[in-house]
matplotlib code that plots the C-alpha trace (Angstrom):
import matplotlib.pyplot as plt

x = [146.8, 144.0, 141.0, 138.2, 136.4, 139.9, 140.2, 136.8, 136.2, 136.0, 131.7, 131.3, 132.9, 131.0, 127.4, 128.5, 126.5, 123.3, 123.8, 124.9, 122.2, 123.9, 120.7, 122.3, 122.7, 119.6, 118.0, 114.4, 113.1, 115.7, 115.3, 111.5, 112.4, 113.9, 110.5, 108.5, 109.9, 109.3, 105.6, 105.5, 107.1, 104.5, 101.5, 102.0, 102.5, 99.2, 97.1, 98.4, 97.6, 101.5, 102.5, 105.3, 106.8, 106.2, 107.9, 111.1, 111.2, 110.5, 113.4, 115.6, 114.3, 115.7, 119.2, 119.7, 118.1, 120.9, 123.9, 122.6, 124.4, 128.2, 130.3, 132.5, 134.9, 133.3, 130.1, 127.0, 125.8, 128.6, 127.7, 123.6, 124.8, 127.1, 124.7, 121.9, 124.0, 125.5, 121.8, 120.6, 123.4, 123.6, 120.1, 120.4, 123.0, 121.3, 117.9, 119.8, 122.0, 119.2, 119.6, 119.5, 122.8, 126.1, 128.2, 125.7, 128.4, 131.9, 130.2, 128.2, 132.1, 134.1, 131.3, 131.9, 135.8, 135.7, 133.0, 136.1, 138.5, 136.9, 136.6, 140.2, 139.3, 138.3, 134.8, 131.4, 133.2, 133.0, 129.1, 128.8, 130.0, 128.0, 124.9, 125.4, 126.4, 123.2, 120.7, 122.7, 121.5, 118.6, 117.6, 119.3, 115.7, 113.9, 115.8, 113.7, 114.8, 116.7, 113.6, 112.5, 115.9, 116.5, 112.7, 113.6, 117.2, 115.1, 112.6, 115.9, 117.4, 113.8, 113.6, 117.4, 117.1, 113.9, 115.4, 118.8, 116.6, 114.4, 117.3, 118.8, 115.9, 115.2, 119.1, 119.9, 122.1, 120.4, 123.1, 125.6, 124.3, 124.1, 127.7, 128.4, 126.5, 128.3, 131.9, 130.5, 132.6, 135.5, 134.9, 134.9, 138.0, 139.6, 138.0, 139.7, 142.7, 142.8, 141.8, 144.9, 146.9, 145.1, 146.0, 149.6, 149.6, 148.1, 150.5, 153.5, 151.7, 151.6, 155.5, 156.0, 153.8, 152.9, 149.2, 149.5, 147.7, 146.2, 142.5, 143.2, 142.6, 139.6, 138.3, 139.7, 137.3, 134.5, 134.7, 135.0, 132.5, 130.1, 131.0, 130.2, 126.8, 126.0, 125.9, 124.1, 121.5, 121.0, 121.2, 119.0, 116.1, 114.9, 112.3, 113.9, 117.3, 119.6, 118.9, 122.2, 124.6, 123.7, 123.5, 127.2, 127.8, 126.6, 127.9, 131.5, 134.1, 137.4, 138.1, 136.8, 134.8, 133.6, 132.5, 130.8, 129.3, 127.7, 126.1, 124.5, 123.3, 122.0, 120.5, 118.7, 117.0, 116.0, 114.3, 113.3, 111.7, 110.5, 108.1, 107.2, 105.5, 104.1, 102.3, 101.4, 100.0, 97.7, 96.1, 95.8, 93.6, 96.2, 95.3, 97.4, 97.5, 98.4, 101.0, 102.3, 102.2, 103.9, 106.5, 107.4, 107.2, 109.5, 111.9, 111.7, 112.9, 115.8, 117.4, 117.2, 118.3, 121.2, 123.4, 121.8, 122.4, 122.6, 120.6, 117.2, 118.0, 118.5, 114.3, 113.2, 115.3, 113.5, 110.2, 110.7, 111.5, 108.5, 105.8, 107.3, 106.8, 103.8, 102.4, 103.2, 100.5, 103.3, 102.0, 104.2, 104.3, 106.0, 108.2, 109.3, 110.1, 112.6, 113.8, 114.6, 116.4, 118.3, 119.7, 121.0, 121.8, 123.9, 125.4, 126.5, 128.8, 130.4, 131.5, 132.9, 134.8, 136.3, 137.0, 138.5, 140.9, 141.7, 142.2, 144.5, 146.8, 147.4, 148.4, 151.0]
y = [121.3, 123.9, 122.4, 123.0, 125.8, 127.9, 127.9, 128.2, 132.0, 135.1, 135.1, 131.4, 131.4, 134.5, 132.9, 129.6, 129.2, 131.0, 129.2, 126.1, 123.2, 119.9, 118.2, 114.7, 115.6, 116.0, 114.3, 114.9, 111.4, 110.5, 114.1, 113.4, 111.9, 114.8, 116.6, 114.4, 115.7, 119.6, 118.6, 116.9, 120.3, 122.8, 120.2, 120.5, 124.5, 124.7, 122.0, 123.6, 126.9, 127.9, 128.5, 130.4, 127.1, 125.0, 127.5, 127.7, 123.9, 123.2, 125.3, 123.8, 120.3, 122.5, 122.9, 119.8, 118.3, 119.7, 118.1, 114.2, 116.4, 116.6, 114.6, 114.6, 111.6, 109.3, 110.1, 112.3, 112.0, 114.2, 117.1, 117.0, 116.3, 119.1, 121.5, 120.1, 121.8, 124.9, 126.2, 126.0, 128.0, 130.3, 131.0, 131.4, 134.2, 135.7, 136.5, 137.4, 140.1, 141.3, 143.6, 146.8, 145.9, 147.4, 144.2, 142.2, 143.5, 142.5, 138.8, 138.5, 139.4, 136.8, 133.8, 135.2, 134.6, 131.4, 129.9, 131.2, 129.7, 126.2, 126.3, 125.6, 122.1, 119.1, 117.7, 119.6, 121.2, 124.8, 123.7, 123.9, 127.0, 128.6, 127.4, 128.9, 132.1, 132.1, 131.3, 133.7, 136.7, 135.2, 135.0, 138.4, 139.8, 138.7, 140.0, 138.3, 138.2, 135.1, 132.9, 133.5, 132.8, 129.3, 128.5, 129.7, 127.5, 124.6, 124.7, 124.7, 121.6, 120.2, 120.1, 119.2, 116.1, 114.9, 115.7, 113.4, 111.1, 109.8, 110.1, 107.6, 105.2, 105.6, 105.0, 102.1, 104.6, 104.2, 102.7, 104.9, 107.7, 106.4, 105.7, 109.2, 110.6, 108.5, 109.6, 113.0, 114.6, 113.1, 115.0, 118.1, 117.2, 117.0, 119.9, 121.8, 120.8, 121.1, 124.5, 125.1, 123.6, 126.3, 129.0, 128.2, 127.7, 130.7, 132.7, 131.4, 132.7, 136.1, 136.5, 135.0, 136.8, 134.0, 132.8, 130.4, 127.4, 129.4, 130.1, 133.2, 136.3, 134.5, 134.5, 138.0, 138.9, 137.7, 139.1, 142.6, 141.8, 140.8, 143.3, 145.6, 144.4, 143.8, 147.3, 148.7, 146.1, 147.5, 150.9, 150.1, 149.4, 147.4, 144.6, 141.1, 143.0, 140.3, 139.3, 141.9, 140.1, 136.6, 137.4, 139.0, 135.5, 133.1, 134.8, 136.0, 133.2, 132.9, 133.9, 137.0, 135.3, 132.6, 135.2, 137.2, 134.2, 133.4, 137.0, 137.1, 133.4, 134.9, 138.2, 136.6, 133.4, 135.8, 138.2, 135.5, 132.9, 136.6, 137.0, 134.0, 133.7, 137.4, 136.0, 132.8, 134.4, 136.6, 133.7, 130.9, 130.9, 132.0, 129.5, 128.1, 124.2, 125.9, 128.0, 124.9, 122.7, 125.2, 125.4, 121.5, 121.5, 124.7, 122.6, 119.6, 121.2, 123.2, 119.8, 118.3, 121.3, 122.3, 120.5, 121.6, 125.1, 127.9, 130.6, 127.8, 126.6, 130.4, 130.4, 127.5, 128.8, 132.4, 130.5, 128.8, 131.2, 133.2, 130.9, 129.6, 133.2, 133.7, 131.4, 134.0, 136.8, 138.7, 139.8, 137.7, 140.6, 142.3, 139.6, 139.1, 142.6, 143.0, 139.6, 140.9, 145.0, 143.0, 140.0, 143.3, 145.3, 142.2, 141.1, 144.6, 144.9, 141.5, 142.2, 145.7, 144.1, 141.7, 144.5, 146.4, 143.8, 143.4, 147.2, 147.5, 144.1, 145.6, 148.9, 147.0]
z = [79.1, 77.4, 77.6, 75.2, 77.3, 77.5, 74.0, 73.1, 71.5, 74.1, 73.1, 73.9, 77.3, 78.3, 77.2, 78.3, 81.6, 79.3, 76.2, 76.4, 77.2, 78.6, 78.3, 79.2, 82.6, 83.7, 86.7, 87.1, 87.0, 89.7, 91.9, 92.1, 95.5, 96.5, 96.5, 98.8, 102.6, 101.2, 100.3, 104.1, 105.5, 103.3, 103.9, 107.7, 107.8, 105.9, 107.6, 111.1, 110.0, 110.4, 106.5, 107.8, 110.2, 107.1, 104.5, 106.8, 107.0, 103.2, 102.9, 104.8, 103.1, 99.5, 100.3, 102.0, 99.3, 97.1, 98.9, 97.2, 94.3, 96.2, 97.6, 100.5, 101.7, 98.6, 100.6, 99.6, 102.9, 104.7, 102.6, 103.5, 107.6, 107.2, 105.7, 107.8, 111.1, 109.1, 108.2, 111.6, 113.3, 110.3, 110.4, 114.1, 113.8, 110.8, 112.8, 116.0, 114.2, 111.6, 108.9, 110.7, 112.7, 111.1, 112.6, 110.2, 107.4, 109.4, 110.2, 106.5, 105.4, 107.6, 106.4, 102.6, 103.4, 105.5, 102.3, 99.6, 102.1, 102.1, 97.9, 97.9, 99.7, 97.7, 97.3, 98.5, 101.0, 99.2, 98.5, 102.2, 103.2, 100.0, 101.6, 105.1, 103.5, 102.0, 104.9, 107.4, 104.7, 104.2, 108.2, 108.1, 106.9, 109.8, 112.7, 116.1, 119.7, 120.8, 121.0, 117.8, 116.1, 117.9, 116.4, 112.9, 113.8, 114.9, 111.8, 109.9, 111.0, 111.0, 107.3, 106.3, 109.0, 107.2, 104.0, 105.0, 106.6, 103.7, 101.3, 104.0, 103.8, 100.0, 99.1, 101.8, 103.3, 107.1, 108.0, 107.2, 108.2, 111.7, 111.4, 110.3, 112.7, 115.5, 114.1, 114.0, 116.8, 114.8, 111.8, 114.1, 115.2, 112.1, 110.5, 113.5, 112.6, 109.1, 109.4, 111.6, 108.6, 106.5, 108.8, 108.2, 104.9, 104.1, 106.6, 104.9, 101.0, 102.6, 104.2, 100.9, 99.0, 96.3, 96.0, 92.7, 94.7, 97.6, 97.9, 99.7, 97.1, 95.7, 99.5, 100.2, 97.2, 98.2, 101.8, 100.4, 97.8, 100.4, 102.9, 100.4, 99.2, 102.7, 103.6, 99.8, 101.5, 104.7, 104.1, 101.2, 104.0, 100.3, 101.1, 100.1, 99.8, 100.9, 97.5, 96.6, 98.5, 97.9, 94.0, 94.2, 96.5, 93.9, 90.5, 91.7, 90.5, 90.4, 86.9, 85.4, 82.4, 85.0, 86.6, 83.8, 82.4, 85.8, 86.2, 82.9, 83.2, 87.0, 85.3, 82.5, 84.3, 87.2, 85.0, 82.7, 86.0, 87.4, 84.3, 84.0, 87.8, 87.1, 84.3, 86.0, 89.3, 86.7, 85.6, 88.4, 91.9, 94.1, 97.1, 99.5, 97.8, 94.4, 95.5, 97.4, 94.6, 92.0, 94.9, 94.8, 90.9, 90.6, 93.5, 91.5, 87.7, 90.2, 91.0, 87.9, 85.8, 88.2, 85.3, 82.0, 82.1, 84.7, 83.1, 83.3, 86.6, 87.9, 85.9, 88.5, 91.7, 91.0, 90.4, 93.0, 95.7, 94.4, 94.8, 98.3, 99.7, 98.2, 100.1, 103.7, 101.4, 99.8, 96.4, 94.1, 91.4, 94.1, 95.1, 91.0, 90.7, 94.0, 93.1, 89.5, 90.7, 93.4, 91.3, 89.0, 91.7, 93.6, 89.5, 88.6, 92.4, 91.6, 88.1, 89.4, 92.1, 89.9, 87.3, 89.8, 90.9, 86.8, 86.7, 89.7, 88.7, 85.5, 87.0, 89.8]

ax = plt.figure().add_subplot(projection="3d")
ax.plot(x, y, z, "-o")
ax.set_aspect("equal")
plt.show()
């Protein structure tokens, strides 16, 4: 059955995630929770004198912080414990590797594919392995010997576990996540086997050659997609370029107006958030507790605009990201403008993948 999307003009679906507002589902007076353990991990970097410590953390405390918004097994907790483990080993591997290493490509490739794989499963699941794409190229940047990466791992896991913790404690969920956590080895379990299930599901779409309800070209995109971005980022030697893959990552769809839509949403609230902190930083005392505090505020509008509309939330992510490394002494001028060629840069490869795929369809 069409829905009202599908049959919505050509236009409207391709400015849908810039143009249209769904104002009723926004959350800030709820998410304001939400904020309180990355204040807590940015207050202690600063007051220790270890900014850096604290941004990793107040990181980590984000995209937990983001999985009270999925759902896995009728349970939002699943999706914050799963992420909460992901980030740490992905940000583990992503600092030992580092940007400079040509297997940083093949690996950045096989996460891309295992995340498109794991879209095809119900629930937050997909969520899940977006997020650990995302913090193995972002740890990519800041490639560290092996002790370095398990405290950059650590800092990680320090900030999702607070994050899960006090959303435990603030939504009488302690004792459920103490279950969860006790049954964790059994979710392992299952998840291994499951994925074997996958494995020969998708083995029998290829002898048969028929993908109608396979996530397996969608995920075959994005590894090549990724693979490809990967290595424009590392031979770019561009400050802040795992911005190019991750971009491609987050605006690549299934569809080819999904995907569209997404990359001008991504393009126009990048540029749009990327002005709006060069113009701030002109004008306000660039000290550590103001950077901090526009860093929990910009957090803050992310969650509760995640719903409304893409292009505005893409304004507060970019905003956002800004301000947090701003707070380490890079110029945020700087950080808007690499921030705002490598959102393009990483936009422009996705739609060309997907075009291509179009292109060579219609030609077999």
């Amino acid at each position: 059955m069409a829905t009202p999307e599908s049959t919505a003009p050509l236009t409207s679906r391709l400015f849908a995630d810039s143009a249209l507002f769904r104002w009723q589902n926004q959350t800030l007076r709820g998410d304001l929770i939400l904020v309180i353990p990355i204040a807590i991990c940015l207050a202690v970097g600063l007051a220790t004198g270890h900014p850096a410590a604290g941004m990793i953390a107040a990181g980590g405390a984000v995209n937990t912080g983001f999985g009270t918004k999925q759902c896995i097994q009728r349970s939002m907790l699943l999706p914050m414990i799963f992420v909460t483990f992901g980030m740490a080993f992905s940000g583990f591997a992503g600092v030992l590797l580092g940007h400079e290493n040509l297997l940083l490509v093949f690996v950045s490739a096989l996460w891309a594919f295992g995340y498109g794989m794991l879209t095809g499963r119900p629930g937050g699941y997909g969520w899940v392995g977006q997020q650990c794409v995302i913090t193995f190229l972002v740890a990519s940047a800041f490639p560290a010997s092996v002790a370095a990466a398990s405290g950059r791992a650590l800092l990680l896991f320090a900030g999702g576990a607070l994050q899960l913790v006090f959303c435990s404690l603030v939504f009488h969920l302690l004792a459920d996540l103490r279950v969860r956590l006790f049954i964790l080895s059994r979710y392992i379990r299952d998840e291994e086997l499951k994925f074997r299930a996958t494995l020969t599901g998708t083995a029998k779409s290829l002898r048969r050659f028929s993908f109608e309800h396979s996530a397996l070209p969608y995920a075959l995109r994005l590894a090549v997609t990724i693979g490809i971005s990967t290595e424009i980022y590392r031979r770019l030697h561009y400050p802040s370029g795992y911005w190019i893959p991750m971009t491609a990552l987050l605006v690549l769809k299934p569809g080819l107006t999904d995907t569209v839509s997404r990359a001008i949403a991504r393009m126009i609230g990048t540029t749009g958030g990327a002005i709006a902190v060069s113009f701030c930083l002109a004008h306000i005392p660039t000290i550590p507790i103001v950077l901090a505090a526009l860093t929990v505020l910009c957090a803050w509008l992310a969650y509760g605009l995640l719903n409304v509309n893409y292009a505005l939330y893409s304004v507060a992510v970019t905003s956002y990201i800004v301000f947090l490394l701003s707070l380490n002494a890079i110029p945020g001028q700087t950080l808007a403008v690499r921030r705002t060629f490598c959102t393009l840069l990483g936009g422009g490869i996705a739609l060309a993948v997907r075009l291509a795929v179009v292109s060579f369809r219609r030609r077999h």
